[in-house]
PDB file of N, CA, C and O in Angstrom:
ATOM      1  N   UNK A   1      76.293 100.650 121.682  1.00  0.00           N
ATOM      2  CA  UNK A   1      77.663 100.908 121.302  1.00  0.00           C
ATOM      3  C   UNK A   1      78.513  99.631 121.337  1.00  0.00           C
ATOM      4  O   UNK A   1      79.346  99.384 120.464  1.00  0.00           O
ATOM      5  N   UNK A   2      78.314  98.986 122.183  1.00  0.00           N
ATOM      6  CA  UNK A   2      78.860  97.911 122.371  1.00  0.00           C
ATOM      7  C   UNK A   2      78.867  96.751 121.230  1.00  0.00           C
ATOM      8  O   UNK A   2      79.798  96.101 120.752  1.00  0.00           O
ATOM      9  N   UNK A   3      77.608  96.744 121.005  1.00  0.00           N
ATOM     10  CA  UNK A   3      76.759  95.909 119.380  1.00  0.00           C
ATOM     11  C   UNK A   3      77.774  96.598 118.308  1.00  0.00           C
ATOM     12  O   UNK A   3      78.476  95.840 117.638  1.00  0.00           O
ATOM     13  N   UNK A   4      77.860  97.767 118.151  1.00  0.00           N
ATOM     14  CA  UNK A   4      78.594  98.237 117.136  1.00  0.00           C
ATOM     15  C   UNK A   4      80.075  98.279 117.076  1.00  0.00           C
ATOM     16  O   UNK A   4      80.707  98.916 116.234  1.00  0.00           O
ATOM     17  N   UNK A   5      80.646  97.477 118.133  1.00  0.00           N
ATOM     18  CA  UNK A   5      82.151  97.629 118.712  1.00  0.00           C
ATOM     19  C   UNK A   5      82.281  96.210 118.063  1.00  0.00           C
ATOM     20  O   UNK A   5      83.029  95.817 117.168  1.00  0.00           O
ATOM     21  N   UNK A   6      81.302  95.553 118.806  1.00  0.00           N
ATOM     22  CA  UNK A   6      81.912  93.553 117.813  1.00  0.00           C
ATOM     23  C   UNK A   6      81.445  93.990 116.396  1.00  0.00           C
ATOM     24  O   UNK A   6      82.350  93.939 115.563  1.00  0.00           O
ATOM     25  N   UNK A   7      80.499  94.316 116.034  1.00  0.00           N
ATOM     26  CA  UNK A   7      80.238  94.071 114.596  1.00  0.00           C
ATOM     27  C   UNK A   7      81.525  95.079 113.876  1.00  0.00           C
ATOM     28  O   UNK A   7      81.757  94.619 112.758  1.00  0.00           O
ATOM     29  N   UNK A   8      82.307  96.142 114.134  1.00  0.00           N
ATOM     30  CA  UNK A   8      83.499  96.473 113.417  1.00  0.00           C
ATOM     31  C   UNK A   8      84.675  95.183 113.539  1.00  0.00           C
ATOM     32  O   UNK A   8      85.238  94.552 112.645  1.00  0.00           O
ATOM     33  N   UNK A   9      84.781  95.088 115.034  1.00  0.00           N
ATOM     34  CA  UNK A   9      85.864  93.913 115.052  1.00  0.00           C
ATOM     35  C   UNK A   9      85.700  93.045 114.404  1.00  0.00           C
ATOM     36  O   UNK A   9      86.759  92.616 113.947  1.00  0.00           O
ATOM     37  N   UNK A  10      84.294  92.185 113.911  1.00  0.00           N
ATOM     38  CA  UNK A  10      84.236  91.255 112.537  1.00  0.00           C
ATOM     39  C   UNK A  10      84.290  91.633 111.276  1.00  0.00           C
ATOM     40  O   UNK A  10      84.544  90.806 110.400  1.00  0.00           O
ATOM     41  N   UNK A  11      84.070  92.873 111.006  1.00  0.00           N
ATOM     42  CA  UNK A  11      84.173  93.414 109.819  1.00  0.00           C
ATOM     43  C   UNK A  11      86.119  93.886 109.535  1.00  0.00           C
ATOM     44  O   UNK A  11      86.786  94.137 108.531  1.00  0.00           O
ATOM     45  N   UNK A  12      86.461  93.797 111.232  1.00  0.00           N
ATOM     46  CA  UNK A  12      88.175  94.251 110.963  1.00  0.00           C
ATOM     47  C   UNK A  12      88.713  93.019 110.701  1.00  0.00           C
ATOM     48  O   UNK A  12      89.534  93.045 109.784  1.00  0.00           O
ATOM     49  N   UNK A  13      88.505  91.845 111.252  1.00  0.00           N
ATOM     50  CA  UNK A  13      88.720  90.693 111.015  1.00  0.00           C
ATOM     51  C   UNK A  13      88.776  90.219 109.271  1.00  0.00           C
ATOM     52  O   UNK A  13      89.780  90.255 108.559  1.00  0.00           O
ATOM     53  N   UNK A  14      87.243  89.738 108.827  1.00  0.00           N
ATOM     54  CA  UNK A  14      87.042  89.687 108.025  1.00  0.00           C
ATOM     55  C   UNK A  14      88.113  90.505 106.843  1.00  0.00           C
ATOM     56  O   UNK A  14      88.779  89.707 106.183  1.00  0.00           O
ATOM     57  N   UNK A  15      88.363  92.137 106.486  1.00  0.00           N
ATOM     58  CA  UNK A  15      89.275  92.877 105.909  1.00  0.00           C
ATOM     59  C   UNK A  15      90.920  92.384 105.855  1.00  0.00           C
ATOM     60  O   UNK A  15      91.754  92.612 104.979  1.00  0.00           O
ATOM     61  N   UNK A  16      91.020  91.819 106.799  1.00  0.00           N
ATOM     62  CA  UNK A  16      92.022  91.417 107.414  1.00  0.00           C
ATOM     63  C   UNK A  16      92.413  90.181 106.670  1.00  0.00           C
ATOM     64  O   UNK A  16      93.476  90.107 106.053  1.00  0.00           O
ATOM     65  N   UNK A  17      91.555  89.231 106.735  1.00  0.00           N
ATOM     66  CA  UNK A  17      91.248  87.641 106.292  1.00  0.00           C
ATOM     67  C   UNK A  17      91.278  88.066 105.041  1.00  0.00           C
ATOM     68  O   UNK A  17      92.416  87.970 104.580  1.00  0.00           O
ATOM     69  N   UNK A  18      90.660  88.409 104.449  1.00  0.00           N
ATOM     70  CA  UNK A  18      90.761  88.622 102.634  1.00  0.00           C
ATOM     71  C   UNK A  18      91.849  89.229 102.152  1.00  0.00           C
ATOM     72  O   UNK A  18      92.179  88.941 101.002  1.00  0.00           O
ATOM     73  N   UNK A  19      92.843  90.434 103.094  1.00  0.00           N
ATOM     74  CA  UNK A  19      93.621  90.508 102.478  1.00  0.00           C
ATOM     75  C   UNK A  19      94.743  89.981 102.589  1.00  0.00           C
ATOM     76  O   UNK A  19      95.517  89.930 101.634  1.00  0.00           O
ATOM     77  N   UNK A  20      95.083  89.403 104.005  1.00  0.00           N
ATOM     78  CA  UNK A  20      96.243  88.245 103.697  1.00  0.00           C
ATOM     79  C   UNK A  20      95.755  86.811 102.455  1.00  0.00           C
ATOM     80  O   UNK A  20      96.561  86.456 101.596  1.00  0.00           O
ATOM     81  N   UNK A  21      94.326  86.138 102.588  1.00  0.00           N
ATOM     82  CA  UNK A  21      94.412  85.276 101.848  1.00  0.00           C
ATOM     83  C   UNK A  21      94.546  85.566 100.269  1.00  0.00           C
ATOM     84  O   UNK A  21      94.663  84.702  99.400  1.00  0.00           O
ATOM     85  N   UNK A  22      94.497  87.206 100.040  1.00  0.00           N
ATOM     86  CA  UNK A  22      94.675  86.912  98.388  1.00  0.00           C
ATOM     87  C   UNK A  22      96.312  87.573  98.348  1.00  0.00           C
ATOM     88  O   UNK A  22      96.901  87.193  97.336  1.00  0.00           O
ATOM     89  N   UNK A  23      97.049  88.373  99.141  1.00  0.00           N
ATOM     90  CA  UNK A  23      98.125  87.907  99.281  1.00  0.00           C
ATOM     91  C   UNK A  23      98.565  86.493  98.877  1.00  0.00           C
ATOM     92  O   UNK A  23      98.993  86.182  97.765  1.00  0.00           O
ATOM     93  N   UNK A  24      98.383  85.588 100.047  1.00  0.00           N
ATOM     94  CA  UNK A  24      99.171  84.609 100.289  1.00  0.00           C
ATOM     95  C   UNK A  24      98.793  84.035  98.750  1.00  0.00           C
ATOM     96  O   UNK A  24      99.626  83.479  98.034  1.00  0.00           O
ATOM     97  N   UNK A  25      97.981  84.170  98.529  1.00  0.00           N
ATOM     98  CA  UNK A  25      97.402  83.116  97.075  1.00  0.00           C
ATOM     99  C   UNK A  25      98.048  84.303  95.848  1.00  0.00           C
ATOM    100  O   UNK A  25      97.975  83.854  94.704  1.00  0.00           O
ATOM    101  N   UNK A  26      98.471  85.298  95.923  1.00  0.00           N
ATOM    102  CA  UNK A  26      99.426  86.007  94.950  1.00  0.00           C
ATOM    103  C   UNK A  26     100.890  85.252  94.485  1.00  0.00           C
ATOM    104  O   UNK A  26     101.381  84.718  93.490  1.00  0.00           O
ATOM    105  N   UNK A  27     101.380  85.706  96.445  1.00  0.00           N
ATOM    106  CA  UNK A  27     102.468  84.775  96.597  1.00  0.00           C
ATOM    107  C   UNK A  27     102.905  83.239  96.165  1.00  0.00           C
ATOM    108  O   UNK A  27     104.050  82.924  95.840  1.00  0.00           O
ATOM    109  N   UNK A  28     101.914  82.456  96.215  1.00  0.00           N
ATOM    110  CA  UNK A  28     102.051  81.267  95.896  1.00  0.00           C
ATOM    111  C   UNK A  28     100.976  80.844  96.088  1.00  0.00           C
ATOM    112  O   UNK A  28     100.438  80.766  97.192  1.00  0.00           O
ATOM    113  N   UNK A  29     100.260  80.329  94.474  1.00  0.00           N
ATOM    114  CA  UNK A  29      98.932  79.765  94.096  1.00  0.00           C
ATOM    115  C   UNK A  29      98.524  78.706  94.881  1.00  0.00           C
ATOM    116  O   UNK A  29      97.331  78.672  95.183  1.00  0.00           O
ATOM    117  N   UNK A  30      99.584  77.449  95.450  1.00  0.00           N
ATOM    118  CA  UNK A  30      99.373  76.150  95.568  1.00  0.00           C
ATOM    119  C   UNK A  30      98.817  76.372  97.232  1.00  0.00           C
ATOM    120  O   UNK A  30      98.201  75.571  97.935  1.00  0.00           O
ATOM    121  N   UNK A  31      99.201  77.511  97.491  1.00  0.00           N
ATOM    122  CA  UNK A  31      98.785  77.298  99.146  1.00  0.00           C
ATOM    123  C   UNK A  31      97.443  77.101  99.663  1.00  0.00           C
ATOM    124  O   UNK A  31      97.149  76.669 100.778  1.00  0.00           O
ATOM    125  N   UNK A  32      96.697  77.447  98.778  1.00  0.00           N
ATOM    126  CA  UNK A  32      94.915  77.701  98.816  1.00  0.00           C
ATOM    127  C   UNK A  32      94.543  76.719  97.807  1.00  0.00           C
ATOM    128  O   UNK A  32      93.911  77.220  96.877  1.00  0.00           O
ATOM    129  N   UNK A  33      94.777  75.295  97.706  1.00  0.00           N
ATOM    130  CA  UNK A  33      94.759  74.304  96.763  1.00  0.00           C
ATOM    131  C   UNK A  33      92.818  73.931  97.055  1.00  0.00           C
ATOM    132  O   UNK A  33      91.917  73.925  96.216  1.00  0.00           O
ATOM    133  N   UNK A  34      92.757  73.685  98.434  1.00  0.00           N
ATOM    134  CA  UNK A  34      91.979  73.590  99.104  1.00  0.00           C
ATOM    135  C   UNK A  34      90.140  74.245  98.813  1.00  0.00           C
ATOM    136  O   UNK A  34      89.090  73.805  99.282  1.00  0.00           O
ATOM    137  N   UNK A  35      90.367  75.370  97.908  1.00  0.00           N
ATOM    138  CA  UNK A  35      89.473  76.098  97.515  1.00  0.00           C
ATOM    139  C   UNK A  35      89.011  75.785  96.034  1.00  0.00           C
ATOM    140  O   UNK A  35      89.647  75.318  95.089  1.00  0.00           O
ATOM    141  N   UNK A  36      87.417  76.283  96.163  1.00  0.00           N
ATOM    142  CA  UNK A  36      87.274  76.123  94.496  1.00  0.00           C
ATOM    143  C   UNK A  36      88.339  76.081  93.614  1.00  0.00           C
ATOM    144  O   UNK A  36      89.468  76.140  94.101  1.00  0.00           O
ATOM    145  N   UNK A  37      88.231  76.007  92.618  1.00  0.00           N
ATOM    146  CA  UNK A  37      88.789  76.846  91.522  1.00  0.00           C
ATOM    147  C   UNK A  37      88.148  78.246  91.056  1.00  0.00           C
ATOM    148  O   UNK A  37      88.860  79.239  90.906  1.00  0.00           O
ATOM    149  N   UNK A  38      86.765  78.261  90.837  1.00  0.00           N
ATOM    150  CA  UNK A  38      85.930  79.579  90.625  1.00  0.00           C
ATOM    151  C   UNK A  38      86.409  80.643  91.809  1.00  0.00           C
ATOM    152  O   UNK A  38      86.115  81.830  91.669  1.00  0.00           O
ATOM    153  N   UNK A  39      86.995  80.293  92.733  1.00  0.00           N
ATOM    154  CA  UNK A  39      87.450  81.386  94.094  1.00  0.00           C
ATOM    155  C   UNK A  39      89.067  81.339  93.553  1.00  0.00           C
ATOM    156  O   UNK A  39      89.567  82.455  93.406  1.00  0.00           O
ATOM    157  N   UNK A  40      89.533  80.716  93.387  1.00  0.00           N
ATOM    158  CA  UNK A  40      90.889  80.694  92.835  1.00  0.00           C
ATOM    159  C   UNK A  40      91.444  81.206  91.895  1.00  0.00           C
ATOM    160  O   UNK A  40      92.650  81.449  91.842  1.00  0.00           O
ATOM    161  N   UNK A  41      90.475  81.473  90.876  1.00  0.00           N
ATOM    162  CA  UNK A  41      90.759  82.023  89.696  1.00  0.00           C
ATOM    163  C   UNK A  41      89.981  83.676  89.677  1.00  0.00           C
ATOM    164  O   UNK A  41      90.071  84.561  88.825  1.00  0.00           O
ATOM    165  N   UNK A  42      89.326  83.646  90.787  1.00  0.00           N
ATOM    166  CA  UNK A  42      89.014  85.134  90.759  1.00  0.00           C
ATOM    167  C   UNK A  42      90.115  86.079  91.653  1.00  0.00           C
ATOM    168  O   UNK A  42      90.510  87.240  91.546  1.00  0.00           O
ATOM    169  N   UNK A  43      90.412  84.907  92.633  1.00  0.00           N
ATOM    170  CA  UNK A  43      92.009  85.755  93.624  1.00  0.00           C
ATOM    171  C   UNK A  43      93.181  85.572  92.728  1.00  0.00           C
ATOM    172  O   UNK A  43      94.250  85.778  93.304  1.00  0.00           O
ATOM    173  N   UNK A  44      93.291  85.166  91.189  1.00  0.00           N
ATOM    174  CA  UNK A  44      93.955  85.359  90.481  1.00  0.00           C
ATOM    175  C   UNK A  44      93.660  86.404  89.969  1.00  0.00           C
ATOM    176  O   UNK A  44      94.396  87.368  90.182  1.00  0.00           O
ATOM    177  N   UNK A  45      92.495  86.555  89.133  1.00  0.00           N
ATOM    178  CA  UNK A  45      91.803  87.711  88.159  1.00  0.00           C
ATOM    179  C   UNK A  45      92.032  89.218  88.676  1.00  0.00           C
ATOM    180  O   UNK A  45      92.328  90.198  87.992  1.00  0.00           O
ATOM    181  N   UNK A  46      91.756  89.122  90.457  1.00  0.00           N
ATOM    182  CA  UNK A  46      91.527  90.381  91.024  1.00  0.00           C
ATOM    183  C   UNK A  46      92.062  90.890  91.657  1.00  0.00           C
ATOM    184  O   UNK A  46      91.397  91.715  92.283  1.00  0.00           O
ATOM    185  N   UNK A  47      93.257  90.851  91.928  1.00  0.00           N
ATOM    186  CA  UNK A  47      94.216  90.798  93.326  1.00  0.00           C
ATOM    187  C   UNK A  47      94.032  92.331  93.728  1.00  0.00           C
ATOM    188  O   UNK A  47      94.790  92.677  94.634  1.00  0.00           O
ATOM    189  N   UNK A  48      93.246  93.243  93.277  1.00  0.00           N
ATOM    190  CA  UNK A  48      93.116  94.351  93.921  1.00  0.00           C
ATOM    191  C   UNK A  48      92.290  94.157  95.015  1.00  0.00           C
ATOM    192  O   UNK A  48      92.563  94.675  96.098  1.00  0.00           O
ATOM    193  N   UNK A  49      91.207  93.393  94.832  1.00  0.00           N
ATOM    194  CA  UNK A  49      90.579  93.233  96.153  1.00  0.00           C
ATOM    195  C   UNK A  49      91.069  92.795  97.466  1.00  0.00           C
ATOM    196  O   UNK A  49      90.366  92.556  98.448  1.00  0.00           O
ATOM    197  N   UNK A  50      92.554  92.699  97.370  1.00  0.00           N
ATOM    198  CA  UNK A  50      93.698  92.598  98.482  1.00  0.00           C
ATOM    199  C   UNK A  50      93.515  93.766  99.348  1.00  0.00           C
ATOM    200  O   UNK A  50      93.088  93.622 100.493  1.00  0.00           O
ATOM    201  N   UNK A  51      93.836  94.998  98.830  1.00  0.00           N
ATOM    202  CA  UNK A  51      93.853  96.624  98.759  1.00  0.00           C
ATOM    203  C   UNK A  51      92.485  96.771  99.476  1.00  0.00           C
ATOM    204  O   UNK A  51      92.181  97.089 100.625  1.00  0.00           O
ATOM    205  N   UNK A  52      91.949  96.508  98.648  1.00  0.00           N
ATOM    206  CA  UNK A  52      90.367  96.508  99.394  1.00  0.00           C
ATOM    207  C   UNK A  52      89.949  96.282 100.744  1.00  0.00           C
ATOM    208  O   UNK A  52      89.470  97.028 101.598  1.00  0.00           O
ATOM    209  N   UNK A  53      90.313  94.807 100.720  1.00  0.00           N
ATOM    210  CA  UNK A  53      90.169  94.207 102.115  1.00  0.00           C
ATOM    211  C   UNK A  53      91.576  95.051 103.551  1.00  0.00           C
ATOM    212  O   UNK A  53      91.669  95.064 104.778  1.00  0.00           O
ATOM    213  N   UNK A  54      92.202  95.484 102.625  1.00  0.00           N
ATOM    214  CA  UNK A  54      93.025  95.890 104.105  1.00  0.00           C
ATOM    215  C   UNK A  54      92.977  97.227 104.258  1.00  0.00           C
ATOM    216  O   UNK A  54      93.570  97.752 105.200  1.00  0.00           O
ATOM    217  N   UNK A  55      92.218  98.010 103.292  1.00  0.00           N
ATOM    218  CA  UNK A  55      90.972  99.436 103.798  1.00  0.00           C
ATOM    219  C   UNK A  55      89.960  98.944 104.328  1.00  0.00           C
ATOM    220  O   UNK A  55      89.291  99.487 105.207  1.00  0.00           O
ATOM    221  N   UNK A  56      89.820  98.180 103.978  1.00  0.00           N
ATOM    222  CA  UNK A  56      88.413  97.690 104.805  1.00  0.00           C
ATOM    223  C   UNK A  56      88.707  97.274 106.529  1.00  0.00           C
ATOM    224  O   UNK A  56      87.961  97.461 107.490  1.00  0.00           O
ATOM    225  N   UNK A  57      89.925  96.720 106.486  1.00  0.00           N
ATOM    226  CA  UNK A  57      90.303  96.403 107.789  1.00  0.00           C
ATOM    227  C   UNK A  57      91.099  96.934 108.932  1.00  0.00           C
ATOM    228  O   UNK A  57      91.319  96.509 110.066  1.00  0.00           O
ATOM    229  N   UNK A  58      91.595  98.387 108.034  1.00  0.00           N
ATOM    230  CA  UNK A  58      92.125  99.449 108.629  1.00  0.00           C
ATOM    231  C   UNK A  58      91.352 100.055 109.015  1.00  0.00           C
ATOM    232  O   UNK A  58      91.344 100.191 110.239  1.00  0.00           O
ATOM    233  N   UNK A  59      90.101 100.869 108.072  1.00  0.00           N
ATOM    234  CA  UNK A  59      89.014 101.351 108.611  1.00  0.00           C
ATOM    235  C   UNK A  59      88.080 101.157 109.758  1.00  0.00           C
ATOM    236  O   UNK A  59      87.564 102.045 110.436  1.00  0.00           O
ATOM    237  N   UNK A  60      87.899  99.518 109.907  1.00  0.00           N
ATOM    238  CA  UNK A  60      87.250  99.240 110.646  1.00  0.00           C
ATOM    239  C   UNK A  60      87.687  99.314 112.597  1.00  0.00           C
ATOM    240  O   UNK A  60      87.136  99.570 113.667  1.00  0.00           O
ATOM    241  N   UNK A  61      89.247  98.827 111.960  1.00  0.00           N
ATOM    242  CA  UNK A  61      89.916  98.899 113.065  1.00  0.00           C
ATOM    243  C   UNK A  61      89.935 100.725 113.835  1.00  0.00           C
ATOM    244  O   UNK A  61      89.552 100.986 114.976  1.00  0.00           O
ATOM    245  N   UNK A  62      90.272 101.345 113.217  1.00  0.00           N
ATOM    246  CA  UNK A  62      90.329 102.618 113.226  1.00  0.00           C
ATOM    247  C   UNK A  62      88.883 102.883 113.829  1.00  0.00           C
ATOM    248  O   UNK A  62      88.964 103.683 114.761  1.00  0.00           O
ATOM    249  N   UNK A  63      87.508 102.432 113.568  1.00  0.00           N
ATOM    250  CA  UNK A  63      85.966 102.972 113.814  1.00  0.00           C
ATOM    251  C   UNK A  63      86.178 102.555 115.113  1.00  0.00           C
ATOM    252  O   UNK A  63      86.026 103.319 116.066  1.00  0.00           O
ATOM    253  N   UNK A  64      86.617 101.065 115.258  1.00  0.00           N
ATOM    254  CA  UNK A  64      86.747 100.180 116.909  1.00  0.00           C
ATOM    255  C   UNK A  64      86.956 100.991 117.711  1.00  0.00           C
ATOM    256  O   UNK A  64      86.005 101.364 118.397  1.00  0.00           O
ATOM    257  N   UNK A  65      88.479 101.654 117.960  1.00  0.00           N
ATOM    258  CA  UNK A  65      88.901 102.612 118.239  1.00  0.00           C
ATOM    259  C   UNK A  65      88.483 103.609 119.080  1.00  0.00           C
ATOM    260  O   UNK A  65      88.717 103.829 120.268  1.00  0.00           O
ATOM    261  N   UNK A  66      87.809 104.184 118.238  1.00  0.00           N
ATOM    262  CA  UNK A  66      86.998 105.501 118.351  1.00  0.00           C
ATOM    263  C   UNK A  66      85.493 105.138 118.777  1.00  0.00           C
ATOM    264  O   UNK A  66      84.817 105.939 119.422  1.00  0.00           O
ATOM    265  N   UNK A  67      85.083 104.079 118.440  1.00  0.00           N
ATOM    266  CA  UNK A  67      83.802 103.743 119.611  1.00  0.00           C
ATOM    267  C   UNK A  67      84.359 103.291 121.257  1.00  0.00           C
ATOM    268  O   UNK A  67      83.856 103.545 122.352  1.00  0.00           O
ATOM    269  N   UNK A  68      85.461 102.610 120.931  1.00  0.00           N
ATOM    270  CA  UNK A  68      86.053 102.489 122.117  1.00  0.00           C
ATOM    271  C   UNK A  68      86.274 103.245 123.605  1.00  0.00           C
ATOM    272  O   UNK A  68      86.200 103.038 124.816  1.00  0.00           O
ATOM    273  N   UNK A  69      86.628 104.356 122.528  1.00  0.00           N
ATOM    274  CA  UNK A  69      87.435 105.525 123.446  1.00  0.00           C
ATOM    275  C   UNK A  69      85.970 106.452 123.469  1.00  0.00           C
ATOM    276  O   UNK A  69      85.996 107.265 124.392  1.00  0.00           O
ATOM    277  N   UNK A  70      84.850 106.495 122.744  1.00  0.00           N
ATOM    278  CA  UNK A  70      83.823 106.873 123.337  1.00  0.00           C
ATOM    279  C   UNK A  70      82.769 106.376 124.605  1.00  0.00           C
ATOM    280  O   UNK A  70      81.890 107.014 125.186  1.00  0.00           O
ATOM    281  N   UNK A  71      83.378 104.545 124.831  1.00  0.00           N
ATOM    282  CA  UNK A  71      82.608 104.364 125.378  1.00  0.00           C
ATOM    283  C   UNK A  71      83.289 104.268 127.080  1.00  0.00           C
ATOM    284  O   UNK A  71      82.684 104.227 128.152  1.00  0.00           O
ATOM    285  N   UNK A  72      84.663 104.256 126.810  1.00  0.00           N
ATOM    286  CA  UNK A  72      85.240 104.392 127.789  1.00  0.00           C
ATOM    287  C   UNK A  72      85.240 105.979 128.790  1.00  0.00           C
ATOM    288  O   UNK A  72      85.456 106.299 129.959  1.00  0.00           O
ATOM    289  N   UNK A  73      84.861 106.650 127.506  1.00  0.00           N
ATOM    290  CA  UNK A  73      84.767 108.745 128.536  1.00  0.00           C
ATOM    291  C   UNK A  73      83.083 108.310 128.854  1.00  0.00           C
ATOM    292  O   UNK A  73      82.569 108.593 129.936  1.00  0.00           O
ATOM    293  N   UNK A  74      82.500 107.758 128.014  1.00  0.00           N
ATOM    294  CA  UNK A  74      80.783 107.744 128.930  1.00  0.00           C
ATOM    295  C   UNK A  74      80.577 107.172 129.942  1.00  0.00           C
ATOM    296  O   UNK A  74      79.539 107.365 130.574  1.00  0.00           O
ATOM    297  N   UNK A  75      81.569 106.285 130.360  1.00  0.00           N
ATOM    298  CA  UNK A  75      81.677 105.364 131.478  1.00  0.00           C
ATOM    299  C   UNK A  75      82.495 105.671 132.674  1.00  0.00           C
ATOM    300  O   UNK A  75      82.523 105.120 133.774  1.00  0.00           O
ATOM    301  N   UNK A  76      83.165 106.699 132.191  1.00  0.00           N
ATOM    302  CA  UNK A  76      84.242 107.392 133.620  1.00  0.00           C
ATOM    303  C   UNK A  76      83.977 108.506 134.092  1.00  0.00           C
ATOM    304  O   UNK A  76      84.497 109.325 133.333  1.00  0.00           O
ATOM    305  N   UNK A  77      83.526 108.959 134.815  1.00  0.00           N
ATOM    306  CA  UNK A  77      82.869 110.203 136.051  1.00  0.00           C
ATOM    307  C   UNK A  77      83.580 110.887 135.287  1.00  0.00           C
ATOM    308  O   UNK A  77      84.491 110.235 134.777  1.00  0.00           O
ATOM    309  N   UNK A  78      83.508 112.420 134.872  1.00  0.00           N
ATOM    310  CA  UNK A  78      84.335 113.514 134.756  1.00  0.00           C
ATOM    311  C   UNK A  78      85.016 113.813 135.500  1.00  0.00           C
ATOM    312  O   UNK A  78      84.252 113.957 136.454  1.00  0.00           O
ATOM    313  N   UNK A  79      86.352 114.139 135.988  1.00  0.00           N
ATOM    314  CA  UNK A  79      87.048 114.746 136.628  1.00  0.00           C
ATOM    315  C   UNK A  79      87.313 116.368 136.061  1.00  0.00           C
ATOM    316  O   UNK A  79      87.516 116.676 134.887  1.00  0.00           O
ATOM    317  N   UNK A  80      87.265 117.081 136.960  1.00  0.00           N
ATOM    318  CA  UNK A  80      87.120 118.511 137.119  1.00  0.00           C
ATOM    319  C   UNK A  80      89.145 118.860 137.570  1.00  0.00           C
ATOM    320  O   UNK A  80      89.882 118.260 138.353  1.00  0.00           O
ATOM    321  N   UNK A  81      89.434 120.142 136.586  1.00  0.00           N
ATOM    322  CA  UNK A  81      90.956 120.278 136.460  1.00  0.00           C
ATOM    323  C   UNK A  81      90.896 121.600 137.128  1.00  0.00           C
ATOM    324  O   UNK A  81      91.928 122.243 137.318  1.00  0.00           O
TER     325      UNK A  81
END
């Protein structure tokens, strides 16, 4: 569980990273000068994959979550009400 707790947090990361950088490169082309052009001209071409990446990074965040909070009740004695 644990294995599957970092590998969402890089995958929330990652979602995260793609969709501010094709943001920011929406916002203003010159900021990502630094990059191909073939990557530059596709975060021109595609800017939906913005959308993409921040389902992707909501989702993931959201899975974290919920492995989280599973691994935290497998790890705490039951208490009896």
């Amino acid at each position: 569980m644990k294995k599957l707790s970092a590998v969402l947090a890089v995958l929330a990361g990652l979602g995260i990273l793609v969709a501010v950088s094709f943001t920011v490169h929406g916002n203003n082309p010159n900021v990502l000068q630094f990059l191909p052009d073939p990557i530059t001209d596709f975060m021109t071409d595609h800017g939906w994959v913005s959308w993409i990446g921040t389902a992707v990074g909501a989702l993931a965040i959201l899975a974290r979550l919920s492995v989280e909070s599973r691994i935290e009740r497998s790890a705490s004695p039951r208490s009896r009400r």
